[in-house]
C-alpha positions, 0 to 999 in steps of 0.5 A: 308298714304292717297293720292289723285291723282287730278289735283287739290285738294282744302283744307278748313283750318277752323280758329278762325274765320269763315271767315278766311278761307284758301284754298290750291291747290296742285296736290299731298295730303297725311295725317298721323297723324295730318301732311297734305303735298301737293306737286306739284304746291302749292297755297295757298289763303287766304284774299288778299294774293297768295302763291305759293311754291313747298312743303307745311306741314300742322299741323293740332295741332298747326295750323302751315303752312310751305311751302318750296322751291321757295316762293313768296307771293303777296298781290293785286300786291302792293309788293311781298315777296321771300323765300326758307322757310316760316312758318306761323300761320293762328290762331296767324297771324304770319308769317316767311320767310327764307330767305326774299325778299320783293319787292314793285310794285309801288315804284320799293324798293326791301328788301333781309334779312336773315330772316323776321317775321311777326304778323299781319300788322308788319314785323321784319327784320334782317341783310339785304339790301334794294335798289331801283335799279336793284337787279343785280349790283345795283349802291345804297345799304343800307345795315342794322341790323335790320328793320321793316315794316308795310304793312299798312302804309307802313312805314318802319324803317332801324336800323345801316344804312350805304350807299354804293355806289357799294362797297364803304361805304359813309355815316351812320346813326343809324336810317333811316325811309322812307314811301313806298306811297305818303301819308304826315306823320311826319318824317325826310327829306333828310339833307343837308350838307356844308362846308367851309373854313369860316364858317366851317362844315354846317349841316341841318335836316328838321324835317316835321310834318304833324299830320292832313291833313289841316296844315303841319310844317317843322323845319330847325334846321342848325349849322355851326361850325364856325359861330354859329347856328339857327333854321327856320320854315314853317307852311302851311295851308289851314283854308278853300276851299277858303284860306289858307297860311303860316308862315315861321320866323328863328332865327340865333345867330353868334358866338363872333369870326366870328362876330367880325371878319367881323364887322358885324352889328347884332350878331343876325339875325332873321326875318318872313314872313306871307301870307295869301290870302282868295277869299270869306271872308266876306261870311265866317267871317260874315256869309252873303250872298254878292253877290259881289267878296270879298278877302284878301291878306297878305303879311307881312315881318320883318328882322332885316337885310338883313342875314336873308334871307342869312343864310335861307338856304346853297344854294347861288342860292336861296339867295337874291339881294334886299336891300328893301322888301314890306309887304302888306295887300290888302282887297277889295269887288267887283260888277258889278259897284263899288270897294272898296278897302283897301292897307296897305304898309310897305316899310323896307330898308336892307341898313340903321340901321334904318326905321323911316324916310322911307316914308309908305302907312298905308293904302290906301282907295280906291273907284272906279265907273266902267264904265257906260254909257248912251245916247245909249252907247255914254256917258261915265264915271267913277270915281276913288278916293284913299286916301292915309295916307303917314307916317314915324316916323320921318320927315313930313307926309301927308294924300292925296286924288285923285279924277280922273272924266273922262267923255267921248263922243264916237262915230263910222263913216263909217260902224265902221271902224273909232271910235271917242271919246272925254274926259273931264278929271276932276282931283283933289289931296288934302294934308294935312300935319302933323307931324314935319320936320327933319330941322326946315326950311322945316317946312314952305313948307310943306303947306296944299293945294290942285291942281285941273285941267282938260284937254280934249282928243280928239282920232281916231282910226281903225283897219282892219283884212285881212284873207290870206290863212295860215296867218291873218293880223290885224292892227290898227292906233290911235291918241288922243290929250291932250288940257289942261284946266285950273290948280289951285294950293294952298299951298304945290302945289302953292310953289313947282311946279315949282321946283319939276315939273323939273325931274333934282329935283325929288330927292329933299327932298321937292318934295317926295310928289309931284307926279303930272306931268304936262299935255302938249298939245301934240298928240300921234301916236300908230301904231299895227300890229299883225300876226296869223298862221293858229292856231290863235298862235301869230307869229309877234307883233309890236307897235309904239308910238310917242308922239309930244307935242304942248306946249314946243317947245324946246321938240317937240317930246317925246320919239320914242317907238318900241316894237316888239316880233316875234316867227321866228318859233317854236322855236326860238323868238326875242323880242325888246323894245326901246325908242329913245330921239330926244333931246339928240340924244341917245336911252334912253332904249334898252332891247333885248331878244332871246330865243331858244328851239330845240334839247335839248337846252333852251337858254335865254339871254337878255340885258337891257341898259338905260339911264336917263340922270342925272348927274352921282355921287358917288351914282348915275350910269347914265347907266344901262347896265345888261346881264342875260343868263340862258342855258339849254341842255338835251344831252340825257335822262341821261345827261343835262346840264346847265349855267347861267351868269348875268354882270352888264356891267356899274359896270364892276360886276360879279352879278352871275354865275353858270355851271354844269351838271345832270346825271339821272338814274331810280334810282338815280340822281347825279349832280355837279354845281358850282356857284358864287353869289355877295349878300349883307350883313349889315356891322357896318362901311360905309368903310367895304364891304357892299357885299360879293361874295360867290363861291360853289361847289353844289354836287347832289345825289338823291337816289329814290324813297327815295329823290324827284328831284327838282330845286336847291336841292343839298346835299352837297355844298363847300364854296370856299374861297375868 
């Protein structure tokens, strides 16, 4: 037996490769026959790997490292592996640990097994645990059969997986696999479950395949076992640095029972959504050079009815109110001095079985001429013109052109403090009708025609700024006049004026394409003040405006406008709008709004009241008068709760509601929220309920890093009945 008494003793262990090289420190060496040992503080080094242990046994032979007794391995700090016994063999790159205890640095994941395996980036795994909570008592386990790991891509396989909540089992499956890095890779999301007495059991499993890096596709496949079943979809991507969008579309097939049951109007619902947007593609499509700004935006929408949207998802909270959605597509070019642009807008109605007599913009042409001046600066002009192509399937249509010519003289008095200006506004609206009325009586008022006029403007203002010492205090006061002109009218215009110019008649079928309003001779008041602090952060903002008309002696004054925003301090703001009518003596609009942000509490609540002063029918509310309150608390690092109401006070209706709280720990989050929401649905009968009011119970649990916090994110979700 040789023995070598240093304090440290380094070992060279040639491989098959000369760069595979292992050194071995150890405070004790002996050899006898082909078997080296080291004992005292053994480390071993090889590549990127640290080995420590108390015991090692080297066979020079079969090239066989053993190493006992309070094993760790660390490769550049990423994860660690523990063990009371490991072999490894540094020619074949295998290695074995006994037991096993691997730990990620990053992720805080930590793996305890009976035994683990390893040849080259791949570890086998046997009969163990794996959590991402405190290794004493940990509140989450997931305990399996056998397991694999790649120390590269750092992905790892759990086989027979069943979820413990401290002792109790929750949940199993046969297969769970999760990445230990932030890197997009193709697997399997977290599910999400339902249940309800209606639509009995709902089960959905995103699938997410991300095979390159400039696209990723998710797939929703959902079932609900007494409703029926569908699929929806979610391809991003980005074409270029400059663009990119995305693809959603859905299919979902009610079962003959449930539909039948609730009368609805479609057994089928589907539907897509596609947007697109790109800041330079001229350039690109073309390969040119333009100096000029060009872009395109796509925002393309189809449902067959308003379920689409409901059944895209089990979370209430995210579903939708509206009862008419737009798709648009915009392109324009932009420079220095000119626009061009081109609209497509496509209205479709939730509530009606059929689209074809919705009024479109397909497309919309439009040209403007920015402002240019000349006469050292006090000459002023532009020009604006659009046309606009209104069509439907059925019912009359029309193509519309604007043309708007303002042409202005401005000046300044008394070292600036008073501006003067005067406008000449040329404006001109051409129609061209085609197409076929619904009532054949119609048919002669819709005329081609045009109406031109022009009115003057004459305007006033100043503005002072006066510096105190922690505050600054701007005001400013303006007053224009509108003198009209002369009005020319033909056909169309020369028919219905009179009538449609009334807003009593704006619902009137006649007036859809009138849009003109009649220009008075009136003046107008604007008074603005602003306050800054010392960091130039707005603290108080108020505006008025009066507008006193000069032509309609039975309405002299128009609508009294107060708009006031004030930050009281850091955390607590007030905002108000209203508009006052002197003739009917009431206040037309009243919406307020307060926010608070202090001590863990994040309060918003606003009221919107309204009144249009229309006769009320069957189909017609008179007032608006809707609450929205939304409140957030964050008792502690651990606690928050939330609450959120809106009431529709005219209707006496419940809109929406919601409560619950979030309880957050490092490795896991747990939540529980209940919620009301009244959505619409498409029925087959004017008499059936064209709304329904769905309450759930959301059950929250994120087991991290494995699951990511966000908004609305619930596993499990209760519907209750009715």
């Amino acid at each position: 037996m040789l023995k070598f008494l240093l304090l440290f003793f380094i070992f060279f262990l040639s491989c098959v490769n000369a760069d595979d090289k292992v050194a071995i420190y150890a405070t004790t060496l002996s050899s006898k026959n082909g078997m080296i040992e080291a004992s005292g503080g053994v480390s071993v080094s090889y590549k990127d790997y640290l080995l420590t242990a108390k015991r090692a046994i080297y066979n020079r032979k079969t090239g066989d490292l053993e190493l006992y007794d309070n094993i760790r391995i660390d490769n550049k700090g990423k994860y660690k592996i523990l063990g009371n016994y490991a072999k490894l063999n540094i020619a074949k790159k295998e290695k074995s640990f006994q037991p096993f205890y691997m730990l990620e640095n990053r992720s805080q994941v930590w793996m305890s097994a009976k035994k683990g395996e390893s040849k080259k980036e791949n570890i086998k795994i046997s009969s163990g645990v794996v959590s991402g909570c405190n290794p004493v008592d940990p509140l989450w386990t997931m305990e399996f059969s056998s397991s694999d790991y790649n120390t590269q891509t750092k992905w790892v396989n759990l086989y027979n997986t069943r979820l413990y909540i401290y002792d109790i089992p929750l949940f199993y499956t046969p297969y769970f696999g999760y990445s230990l890095d932030t890197t997009r890779r193709t697997g399997l999301l977290t599910p999400d479950l339902g249940l309800s007495s209606s639509e009995g059991f709902y089960f959905q499993q995103p699938l997410y395949i991300a095979e390159q890096n400039w696209w990723d596709l998710e797939l929703l496949p959902q079932v609900r076992t007494n409703r029926g079943v569908g699929i929806y979809e979610n391809f991003r991507f980005v074409d270029s640095p400059t663009s990119g969008g995305e693809f959603r579309a859905g299919y979902f097939k009610e079962k003959d029972a449930y539909f039948q049951e609730n009368n609805l109007l479609n057994q089928s619902h589907f539907g897509f959504n596609f947007k697109y947007k790109n800041s330079d593609f001229l350039n690109q499509w073309f390969h040119e050079n333009y100096e000029g700004q060009s872009g395109i935006y796509v925002d393309l929408n189809h449902m067959n009815d308003v379920d689409y949207i409901n059944l895209s998802s089990n979370d209430t909270i995210r579903q939708t109110t509206a009862t008419q959605i737009l798709s648009r597509v915009n392109l324009f070019y932009n420079t220095n001095e000119n626009y061009f642009g081109t609209y497509l807008k496509y209205y479709e109605d939730l509530t009606l079985p059929s689209n074809d007599e919705t009024l479109q913009k397909i497309p919309t042409l439009h040209y403007h001429h920015y402002l240019n001046t000349l006469l050292k600066n006090h000459l002023l002009y532009s020009l604006d013109v659009q046309g606009n192509n209104i069509y439907r399937k059925k019912g009359k249509k029309v193509i519309q052109t604007d043309i708007n010519l303002p042409i202005a003289l401005q000046t300044s008095l008394f070292d600036e403090y008073l501006n003067l200006s005067y406008q000449a506004n040329l404006y001109l609206q051409h129609s061209n009708f085609f197409g076929t009325a619904i009532t054949a009586s119609e048919n002669s008022t819709y005329k081609t025609g045009y109406f031109a006029r022009n009115y003057h403007t004459f305007a006033a203002s100043t503005q002072l700024t006066k510096r105190y010492e922690k505050y600054t205090h701007v005001i400013g006061m303006a007053m224009s006049y509108n003198q009209s002109s002369w009005e020319r009218k033909t056909g169309y215009y020369k028919d219905v004026a009179d009538y449609c110019s009334n807003p009593e008649n704006q619902a009137d079928a006649q007036c859809e394409f009138y849009n003109l309003s009649d220009i008075e001779n009136a003046a107008k008041i604007d008074f603005t003040q602003y306050l800054y602090d010392a960091k130039q952060k707005e603290i108080f903002y108020q505006r008025l405006s009066q507008r006193i008309s000069y032509s309609n002696s039975q309405q002299r004054y128009g609508e009294l406008e107060n708009e006031l925003d004030y930050r009281v301090n850091s955390y607590f703001s007030i905002y108000n709008n209203m508009f006052y009518n002197y003739d009917k003596n009431r206040f037309s609009k009243i919406f307020n709004k307060i926010s608070l942000h202090n001590y863990g509490v994040t309060l918003s609540t606003s009221h919107l009241f309204k009144d249009d002063f229309l006769p009320q029918t069957i189909n017609h509310e008179r007032y608006t008068s809707y609450l929205t309150t939304n409140l957030n608390y964050i008792y502690s690092s651990h606690y928050s709760y939330n609450a959120s109401y809106n009431y529709d006070l005219q209707t006496q209706e419940k809109k929406s509601a919601s409560i619950g709280f979030m309880y957050k720990k490092r490795c896991w989050d747990f939540g529980i929220k209940y919620t009301e929401n009244n959505r619409p649905i498409l029925t087959n009968s004017e008499t059936s309920k064209s709304s329904v009011y769905d309450k759930y119970i959301y059950l929250t649990i994120i087991l991290k890093p494995f699951m990511k916090p966000s908004a609305n994110n619930s596993l499990f979700s209760y519907k209750l009945a009715n």
